[in-house]
LUMSE-980378 format. One record per residue: x, y, z of N, C-alpha, C in turn; residue number from 1. Coordinates in steps of 0.02 Angstrom, whole numbers, m for minus. Layout:
<sites>
SITE      npx      npy      npz     capx     capy     capz      cpx      cpy      cpz     i
SITE        X        Y        Z        X        Y        Z        X        Y        Z   NUM
...
</sites>
This chain:
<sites>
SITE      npx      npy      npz     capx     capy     capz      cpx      cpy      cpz     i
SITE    m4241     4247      298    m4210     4266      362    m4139     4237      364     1
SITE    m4104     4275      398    m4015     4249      411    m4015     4205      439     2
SITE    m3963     4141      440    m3959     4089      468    m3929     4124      534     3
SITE    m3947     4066      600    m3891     4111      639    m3824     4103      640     4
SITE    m3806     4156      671    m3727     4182      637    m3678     4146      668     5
SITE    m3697     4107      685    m3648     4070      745    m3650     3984      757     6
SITE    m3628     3949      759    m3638     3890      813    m3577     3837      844     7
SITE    m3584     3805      894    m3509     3795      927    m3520     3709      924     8
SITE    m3463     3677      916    m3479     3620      917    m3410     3595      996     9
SITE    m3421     3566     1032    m3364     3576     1080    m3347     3490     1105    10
SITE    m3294     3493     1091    m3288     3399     1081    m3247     3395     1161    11
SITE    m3270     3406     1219    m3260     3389     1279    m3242     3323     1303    12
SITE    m3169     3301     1303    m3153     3230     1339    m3129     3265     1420    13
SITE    m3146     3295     1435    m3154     3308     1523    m3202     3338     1554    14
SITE    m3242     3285     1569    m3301     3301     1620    m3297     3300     1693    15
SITE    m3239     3244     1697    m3246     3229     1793    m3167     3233     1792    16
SITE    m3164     3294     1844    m3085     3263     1873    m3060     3228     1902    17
SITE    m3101     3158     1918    m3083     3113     1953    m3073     3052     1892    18
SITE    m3081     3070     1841    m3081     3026     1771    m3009     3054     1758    19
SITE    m2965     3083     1776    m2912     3090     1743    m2837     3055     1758    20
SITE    m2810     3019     1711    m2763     2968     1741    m2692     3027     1736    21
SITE    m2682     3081     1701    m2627     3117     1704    m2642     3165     1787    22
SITE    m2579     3199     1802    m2594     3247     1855    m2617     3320     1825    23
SITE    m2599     3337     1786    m2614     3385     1756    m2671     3373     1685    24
SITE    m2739     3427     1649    m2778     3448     1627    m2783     3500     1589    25
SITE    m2772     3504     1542    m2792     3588     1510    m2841     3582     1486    26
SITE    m2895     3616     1489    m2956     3612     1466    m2974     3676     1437    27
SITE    m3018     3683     1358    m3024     3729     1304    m3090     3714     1325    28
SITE    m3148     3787     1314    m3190     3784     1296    m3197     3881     1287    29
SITE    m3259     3875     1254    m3286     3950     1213    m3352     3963     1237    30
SITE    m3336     4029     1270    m3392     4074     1311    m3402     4131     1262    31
SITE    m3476     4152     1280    m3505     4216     1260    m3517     4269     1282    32
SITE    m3482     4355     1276    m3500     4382     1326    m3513     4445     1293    33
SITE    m3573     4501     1329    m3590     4560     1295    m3510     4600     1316    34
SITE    m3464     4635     1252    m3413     4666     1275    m3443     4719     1205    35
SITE    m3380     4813     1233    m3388     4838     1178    m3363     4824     1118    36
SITE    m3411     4856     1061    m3377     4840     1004    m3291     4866      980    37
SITE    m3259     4835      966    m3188     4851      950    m3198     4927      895    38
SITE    m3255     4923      872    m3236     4984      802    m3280     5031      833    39
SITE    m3322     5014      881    m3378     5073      901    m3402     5080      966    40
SITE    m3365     5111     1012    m3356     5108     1076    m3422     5129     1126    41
SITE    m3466     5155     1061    m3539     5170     1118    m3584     5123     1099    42
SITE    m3554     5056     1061    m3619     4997     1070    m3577     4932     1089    43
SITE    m3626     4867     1102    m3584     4820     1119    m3595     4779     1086    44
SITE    m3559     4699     1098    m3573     4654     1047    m3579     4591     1072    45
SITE    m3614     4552     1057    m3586     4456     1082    m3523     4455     1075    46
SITE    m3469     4446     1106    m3408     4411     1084    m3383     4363     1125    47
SITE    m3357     4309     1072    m3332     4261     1095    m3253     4260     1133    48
SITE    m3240     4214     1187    m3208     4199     1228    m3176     4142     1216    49
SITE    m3091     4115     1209    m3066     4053     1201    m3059     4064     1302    50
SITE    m3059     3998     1324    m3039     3989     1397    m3001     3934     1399    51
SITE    m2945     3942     1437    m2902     3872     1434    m2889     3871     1509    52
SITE    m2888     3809     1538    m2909     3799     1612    m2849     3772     1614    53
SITE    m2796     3782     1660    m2755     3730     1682    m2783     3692     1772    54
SITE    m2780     3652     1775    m2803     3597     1809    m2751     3571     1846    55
SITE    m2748     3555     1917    m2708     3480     1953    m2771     3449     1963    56
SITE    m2746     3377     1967    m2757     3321     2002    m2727     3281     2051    57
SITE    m2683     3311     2084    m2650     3269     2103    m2618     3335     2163    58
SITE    m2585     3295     2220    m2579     3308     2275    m2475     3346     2295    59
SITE    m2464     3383     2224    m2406     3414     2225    m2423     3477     2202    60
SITE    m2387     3523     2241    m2351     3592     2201    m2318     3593     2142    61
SITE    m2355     3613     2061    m2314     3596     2020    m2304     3667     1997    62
SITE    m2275     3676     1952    m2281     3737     1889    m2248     3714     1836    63
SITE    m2260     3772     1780    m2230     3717     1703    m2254     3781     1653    64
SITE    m2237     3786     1581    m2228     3841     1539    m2323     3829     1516    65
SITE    m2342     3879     1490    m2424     3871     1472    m2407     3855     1406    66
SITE    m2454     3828     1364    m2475     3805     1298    m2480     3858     1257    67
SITE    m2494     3929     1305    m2505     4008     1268    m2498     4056     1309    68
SITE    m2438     4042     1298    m2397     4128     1368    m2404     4166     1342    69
SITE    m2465     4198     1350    m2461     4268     1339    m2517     4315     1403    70
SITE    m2521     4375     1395    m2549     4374     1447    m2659     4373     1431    71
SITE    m2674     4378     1498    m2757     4382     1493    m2796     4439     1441    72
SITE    m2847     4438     1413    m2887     4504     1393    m2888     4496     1345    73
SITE    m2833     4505     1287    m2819     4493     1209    m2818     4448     1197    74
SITE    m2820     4409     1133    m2798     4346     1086    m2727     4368     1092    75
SITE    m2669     4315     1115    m2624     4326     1073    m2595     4271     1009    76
SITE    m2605     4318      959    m2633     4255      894    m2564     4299      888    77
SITE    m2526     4227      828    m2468     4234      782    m2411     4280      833    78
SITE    m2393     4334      774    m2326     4372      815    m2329     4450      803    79
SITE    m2397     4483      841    m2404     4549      839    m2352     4598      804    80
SITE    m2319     4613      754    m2277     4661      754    m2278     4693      716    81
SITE    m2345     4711      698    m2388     4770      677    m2380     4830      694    82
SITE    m2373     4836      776    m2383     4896      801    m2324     4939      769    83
SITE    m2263     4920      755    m2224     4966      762    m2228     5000      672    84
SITE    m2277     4990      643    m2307     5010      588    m2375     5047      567    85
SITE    m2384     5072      634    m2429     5104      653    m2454     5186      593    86
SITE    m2480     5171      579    m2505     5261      541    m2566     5276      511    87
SITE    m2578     5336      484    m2675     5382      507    m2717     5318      459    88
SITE    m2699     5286      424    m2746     5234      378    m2766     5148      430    89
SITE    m2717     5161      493    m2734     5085      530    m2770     5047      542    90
SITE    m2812     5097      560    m2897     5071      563    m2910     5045      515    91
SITE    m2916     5096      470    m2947     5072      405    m2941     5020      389    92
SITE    m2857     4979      405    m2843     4940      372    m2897     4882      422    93
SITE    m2880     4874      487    m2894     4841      520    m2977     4805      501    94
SITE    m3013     4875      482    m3081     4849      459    m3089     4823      388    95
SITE    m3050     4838      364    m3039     4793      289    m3024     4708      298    96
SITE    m3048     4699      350    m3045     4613      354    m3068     4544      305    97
SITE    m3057     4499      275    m3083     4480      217    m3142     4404      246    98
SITE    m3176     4367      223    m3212     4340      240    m3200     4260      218    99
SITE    m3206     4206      264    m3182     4151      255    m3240     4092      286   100
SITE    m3273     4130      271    m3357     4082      300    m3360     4001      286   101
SITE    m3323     3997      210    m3363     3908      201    m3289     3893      203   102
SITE    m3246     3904      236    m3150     3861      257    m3164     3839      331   103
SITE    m3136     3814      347    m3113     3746      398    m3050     3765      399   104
SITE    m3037     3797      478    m2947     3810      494    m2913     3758      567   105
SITE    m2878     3745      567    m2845     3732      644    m2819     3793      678   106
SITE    m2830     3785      720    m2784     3861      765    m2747     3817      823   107
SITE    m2661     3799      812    m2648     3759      850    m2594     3812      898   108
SITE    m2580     3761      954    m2561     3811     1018    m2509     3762     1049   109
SITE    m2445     3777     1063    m2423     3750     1102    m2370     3703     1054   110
SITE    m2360     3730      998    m2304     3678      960    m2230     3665      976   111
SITE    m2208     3737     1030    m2134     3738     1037    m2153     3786     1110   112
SITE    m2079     3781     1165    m2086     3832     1213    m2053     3897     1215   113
SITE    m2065     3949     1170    m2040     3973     1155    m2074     4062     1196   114
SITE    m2026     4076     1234    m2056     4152     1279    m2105     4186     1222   115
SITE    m2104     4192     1154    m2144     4245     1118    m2176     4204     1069   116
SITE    m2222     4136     1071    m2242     4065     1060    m2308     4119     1020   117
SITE    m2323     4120      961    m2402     4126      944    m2420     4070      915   118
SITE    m2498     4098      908    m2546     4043      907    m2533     4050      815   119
SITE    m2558     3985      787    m2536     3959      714    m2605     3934      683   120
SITE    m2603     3959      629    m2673     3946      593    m2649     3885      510   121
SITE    m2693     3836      519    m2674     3796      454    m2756     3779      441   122
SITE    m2782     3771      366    m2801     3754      355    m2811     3663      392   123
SITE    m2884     3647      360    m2896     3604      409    m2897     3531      380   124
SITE    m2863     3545      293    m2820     3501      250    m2738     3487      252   125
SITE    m2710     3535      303    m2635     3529      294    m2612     3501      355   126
SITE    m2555     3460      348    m2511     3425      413    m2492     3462      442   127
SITE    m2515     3507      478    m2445     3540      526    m2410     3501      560   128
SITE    m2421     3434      579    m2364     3391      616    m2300     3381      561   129
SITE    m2304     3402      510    m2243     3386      467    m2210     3467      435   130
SITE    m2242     3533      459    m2197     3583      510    m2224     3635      437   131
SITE    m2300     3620      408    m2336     3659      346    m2344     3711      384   132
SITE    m2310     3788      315    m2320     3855      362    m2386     3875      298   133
SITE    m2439     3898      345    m2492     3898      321    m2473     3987      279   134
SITE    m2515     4002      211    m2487     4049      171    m2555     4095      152   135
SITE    m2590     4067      205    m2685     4098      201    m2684     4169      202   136
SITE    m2728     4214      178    m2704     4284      186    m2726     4282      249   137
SITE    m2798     4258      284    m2810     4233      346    m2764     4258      395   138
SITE    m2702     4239      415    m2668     4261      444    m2649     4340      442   139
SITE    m2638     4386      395    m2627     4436      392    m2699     4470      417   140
SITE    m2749     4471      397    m2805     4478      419    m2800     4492      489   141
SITE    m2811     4436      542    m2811     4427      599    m2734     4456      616   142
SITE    m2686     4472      626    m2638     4488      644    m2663     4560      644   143
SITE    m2680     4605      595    m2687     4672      568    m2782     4673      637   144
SITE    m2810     4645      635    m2861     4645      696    m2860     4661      768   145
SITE    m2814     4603      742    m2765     4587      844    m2714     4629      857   146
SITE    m2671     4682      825    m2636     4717      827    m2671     4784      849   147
SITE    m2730     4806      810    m2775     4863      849    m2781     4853      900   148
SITE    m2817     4797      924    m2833     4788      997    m2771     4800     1035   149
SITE    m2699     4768     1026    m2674     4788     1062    m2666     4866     1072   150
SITE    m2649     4899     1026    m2650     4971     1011    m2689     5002     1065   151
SITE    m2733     4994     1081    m2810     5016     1093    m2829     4995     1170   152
SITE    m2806     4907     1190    m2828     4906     1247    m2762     4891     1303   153
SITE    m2681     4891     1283    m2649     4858     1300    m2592     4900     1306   154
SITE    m2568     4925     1382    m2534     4966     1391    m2460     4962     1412   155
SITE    m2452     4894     1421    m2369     4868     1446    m2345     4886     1387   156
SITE    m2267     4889     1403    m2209     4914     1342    m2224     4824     1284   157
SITE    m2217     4869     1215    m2214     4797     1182    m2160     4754     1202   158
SITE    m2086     4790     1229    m2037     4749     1225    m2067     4707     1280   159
SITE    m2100     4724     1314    m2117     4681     1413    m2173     4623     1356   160
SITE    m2199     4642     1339    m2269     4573     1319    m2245     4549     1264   161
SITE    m2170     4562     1214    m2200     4498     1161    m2107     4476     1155   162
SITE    m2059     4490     1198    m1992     4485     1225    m1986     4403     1217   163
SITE    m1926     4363     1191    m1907     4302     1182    m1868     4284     1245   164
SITE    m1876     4222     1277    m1826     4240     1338    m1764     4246     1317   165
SITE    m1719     4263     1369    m1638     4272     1360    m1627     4226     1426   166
SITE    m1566     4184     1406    m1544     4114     1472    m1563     4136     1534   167
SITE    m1532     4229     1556    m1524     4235     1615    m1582     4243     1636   168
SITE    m1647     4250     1596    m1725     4251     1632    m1737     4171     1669   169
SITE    m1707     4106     1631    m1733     4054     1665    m1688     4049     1731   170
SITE    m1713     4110     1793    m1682     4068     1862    m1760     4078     1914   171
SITE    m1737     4026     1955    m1826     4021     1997    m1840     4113     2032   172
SITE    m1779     4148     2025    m1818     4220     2053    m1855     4276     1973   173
SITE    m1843     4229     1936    m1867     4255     1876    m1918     4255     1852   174
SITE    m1934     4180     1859    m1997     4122     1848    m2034     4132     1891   175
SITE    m2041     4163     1945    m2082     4147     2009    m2123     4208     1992   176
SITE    m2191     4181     1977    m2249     4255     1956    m2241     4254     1876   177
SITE    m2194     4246     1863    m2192     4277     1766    m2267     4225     1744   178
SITE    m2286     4301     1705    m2372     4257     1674    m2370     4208     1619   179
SITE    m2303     4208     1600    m2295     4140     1564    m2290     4072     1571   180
SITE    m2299     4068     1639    m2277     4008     1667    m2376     4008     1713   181
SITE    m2369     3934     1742    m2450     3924     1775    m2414     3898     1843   182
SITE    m2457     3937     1892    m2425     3885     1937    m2485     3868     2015   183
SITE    m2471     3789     2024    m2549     3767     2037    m2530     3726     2093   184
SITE    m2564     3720     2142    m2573     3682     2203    m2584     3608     2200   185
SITE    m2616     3587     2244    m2650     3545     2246    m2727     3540     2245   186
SITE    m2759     3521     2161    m2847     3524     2168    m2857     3601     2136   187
SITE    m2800     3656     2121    m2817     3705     2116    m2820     3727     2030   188
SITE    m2850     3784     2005    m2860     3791     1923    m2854     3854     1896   189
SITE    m2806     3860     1870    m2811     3924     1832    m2836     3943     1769   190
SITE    m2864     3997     1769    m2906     4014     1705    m2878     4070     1654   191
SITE    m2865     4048     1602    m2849     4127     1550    m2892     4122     1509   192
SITE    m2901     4176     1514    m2954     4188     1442    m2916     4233     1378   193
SITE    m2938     4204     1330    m2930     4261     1253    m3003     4266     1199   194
SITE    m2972     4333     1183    m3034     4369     1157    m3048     4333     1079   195
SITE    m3098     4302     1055    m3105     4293      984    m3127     4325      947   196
SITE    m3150     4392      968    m3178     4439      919    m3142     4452      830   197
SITE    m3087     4441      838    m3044     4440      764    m3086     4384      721   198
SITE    m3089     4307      748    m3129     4261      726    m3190     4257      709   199
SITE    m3207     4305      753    m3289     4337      723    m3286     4359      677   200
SITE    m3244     4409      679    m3268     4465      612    m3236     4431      550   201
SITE    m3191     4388      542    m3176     4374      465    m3230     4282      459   202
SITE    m3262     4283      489    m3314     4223      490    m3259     4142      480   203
SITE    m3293     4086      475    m3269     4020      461    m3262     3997      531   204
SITE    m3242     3922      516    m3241     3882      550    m3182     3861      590   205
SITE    m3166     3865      654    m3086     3875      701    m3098     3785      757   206
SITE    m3049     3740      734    m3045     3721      789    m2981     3720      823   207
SITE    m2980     3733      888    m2918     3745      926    m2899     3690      973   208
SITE    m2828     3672      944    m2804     3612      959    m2733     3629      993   209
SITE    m2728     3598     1073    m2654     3604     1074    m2599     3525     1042   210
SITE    m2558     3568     1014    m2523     3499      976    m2496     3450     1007   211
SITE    m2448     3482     1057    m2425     3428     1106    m2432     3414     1165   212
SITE    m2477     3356     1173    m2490     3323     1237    m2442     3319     1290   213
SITE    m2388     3351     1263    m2317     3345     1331    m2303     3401     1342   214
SITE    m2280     3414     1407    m2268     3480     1457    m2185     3478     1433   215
SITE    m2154     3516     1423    m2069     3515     1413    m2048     3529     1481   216
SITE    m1992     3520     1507    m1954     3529     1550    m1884     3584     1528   217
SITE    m1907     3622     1473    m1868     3645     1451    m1878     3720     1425   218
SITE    m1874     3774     1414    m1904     3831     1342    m1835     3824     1319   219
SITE    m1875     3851     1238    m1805     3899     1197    m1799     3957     1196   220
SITE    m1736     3987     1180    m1730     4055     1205    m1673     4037     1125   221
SITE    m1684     4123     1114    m1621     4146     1068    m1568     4185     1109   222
SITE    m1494     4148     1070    m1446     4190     1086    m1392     4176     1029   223
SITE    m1366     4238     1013    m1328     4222      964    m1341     4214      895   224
SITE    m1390     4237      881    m1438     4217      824    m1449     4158      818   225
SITE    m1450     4111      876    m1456     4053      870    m1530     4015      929   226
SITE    m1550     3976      924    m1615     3957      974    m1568     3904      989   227
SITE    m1585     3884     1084    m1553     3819     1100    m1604     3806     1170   228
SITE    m1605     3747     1201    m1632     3726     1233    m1610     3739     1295   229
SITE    m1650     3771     1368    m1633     3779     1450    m1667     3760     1478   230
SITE    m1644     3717     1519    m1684     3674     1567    m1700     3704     1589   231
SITE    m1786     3703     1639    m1784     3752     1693    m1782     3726     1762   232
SITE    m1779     3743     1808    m1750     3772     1870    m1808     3680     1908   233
SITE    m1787     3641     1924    m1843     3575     1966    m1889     3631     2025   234
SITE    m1849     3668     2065    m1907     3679     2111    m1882     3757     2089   235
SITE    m1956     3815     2101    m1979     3854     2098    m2017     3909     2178   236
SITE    m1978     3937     2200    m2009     3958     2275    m2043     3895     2303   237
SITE    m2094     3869     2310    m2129     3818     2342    m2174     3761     2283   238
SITE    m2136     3782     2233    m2163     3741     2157    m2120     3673     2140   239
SITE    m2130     3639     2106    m2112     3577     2077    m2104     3575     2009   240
SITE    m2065     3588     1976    m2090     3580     1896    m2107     3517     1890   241
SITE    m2164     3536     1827    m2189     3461     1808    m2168     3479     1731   242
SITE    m2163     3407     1720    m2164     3396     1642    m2206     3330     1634   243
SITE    m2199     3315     1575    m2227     3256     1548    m2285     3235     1511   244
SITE    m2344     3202     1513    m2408     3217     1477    m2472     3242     1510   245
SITE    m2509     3262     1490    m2581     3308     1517    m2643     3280     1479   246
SITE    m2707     3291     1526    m2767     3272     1493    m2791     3340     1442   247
SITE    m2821     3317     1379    m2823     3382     1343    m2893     3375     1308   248
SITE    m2916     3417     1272    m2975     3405     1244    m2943     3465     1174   249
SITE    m2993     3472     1114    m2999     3516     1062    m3089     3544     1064   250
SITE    m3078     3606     1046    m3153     3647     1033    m3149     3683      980   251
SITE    m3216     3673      958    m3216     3703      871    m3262     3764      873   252
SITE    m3268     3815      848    m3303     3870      839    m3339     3886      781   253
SITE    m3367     3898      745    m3408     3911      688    m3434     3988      679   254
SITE    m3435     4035      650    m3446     4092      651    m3489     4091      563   255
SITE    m3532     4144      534    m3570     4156      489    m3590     4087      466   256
SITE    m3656     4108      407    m3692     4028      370    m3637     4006      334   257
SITE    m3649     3960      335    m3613     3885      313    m3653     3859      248   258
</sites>
């Protein structure tokens, strides 16, 4: 008999929000839910769910850039730009996914603030703190996955969902609502979810880590063929920017036998 195909190991350092000495929380964990299948639209499947919670604790109006601006529904893994390579073999390719059952990856989030920021896959032997660009076919795989879906379930203009900012986007009538940014009360939590179904289907082991424990007070934006640093805006319609450090946790996923 098949081992089962699955199991989650979830290393939770936030249980009580009254245990938290930062004002701010991001909290990772992985849900299961019957959705249709991506390749076969009249059956469904278990698929897994990344959820990242942003959290206050504390008794201010803040807002601040997310760890993974992108928007709800999809993964947005790496830097989609597939689509515009679109033709009659896509599928095909898409289901040609390769299999990585007995590897150990990081999937880290949140390394730079950057408007079109994807998520980064390293093996779970390499430093990415010392700036290793992982060379796994792995990545092509999942990019060529996550690119259907967008195809398929995701109808904003590409330029609107995967756009780098430009200076004149950072002013507070810009920021105010943009889904790249979180923005939270007092006691209040926002939830995004992304789809892991890509992670399913090429199997192995994912833990998802955001890298830096610090909120920037800042994004990068290109101009000039050049990236440089813009402060953003202290108050926001009735917001506060926050920066500084957050309570965080990492969750690991496991997909096929081991």
């Amino acid at each position: 008999m098949r081992a089962k195909k699955f199991f989650i190991t979830a290393f939770l350092l936030l249980l009580n929000p009254s245990l938290f000495p930062q004002c701010i929380s991001i909290e990772l964990s992985v849900i299961w839910e019957m959705k249709k299948d991506i390749f076969n639209e009249d059956s469904v499947v278990n698929t897994p769910f990344l959820n990242i919670i942003y959290r206050s604790n504390c008794d201010t109006n803040y807002y601040f850039f997310k760890v993974s601006p992108r928007k709800d529904g999809q993964s947005m893994v790496f830097y989609p730009g597939l689509l515009q390579y679109q033709d009659g073999d896509y599928i095909e390719r898409a289901k040609q996914y390769g299999n990585y059952r007995n590897l150990d990856f990081n999937v880290i989030m949140g390394k730079e603030p950057w408007g079109n920021a994807g998520w980064q896959i390293y093996r779970d032997t390499a430093d990415f703190h010392k700036g290793y660009i992982s060379k796994e076919s792995i990545n092509l795989c999942l990019e060529t996955i996550y690119t259907y879906l967008y195809a398929e379930n995701i109808t904003t203009e590409y330029s609107q969902l995967h756009s780098a900012f430009e200076t004149s986007d950072i002013t507070p009538e810009n920021i105010l609502g943009n889904y790249q940014f979180v923005f939270l009360k007092p006691k209040e939590a926002h939830l995004d979810t992304y789809n892991l179904i890509g992670f399913k289907l090429v199997e192995g082991c994912f833990t998802f880590i955001i890298e830096k424990e610090i909120i920037e007070d800042y994004v990068l934006v290109h101009e000039n063929f050049a990236s440089k640093e813009v402060k953003l805006p202290i108050i926001v319609g009735e917001y506060q920017l926050y920066s500084g450090s957050f309570n965080t946790n990492k969750v690991t996923v496991c997909f096929g036998e081991r």
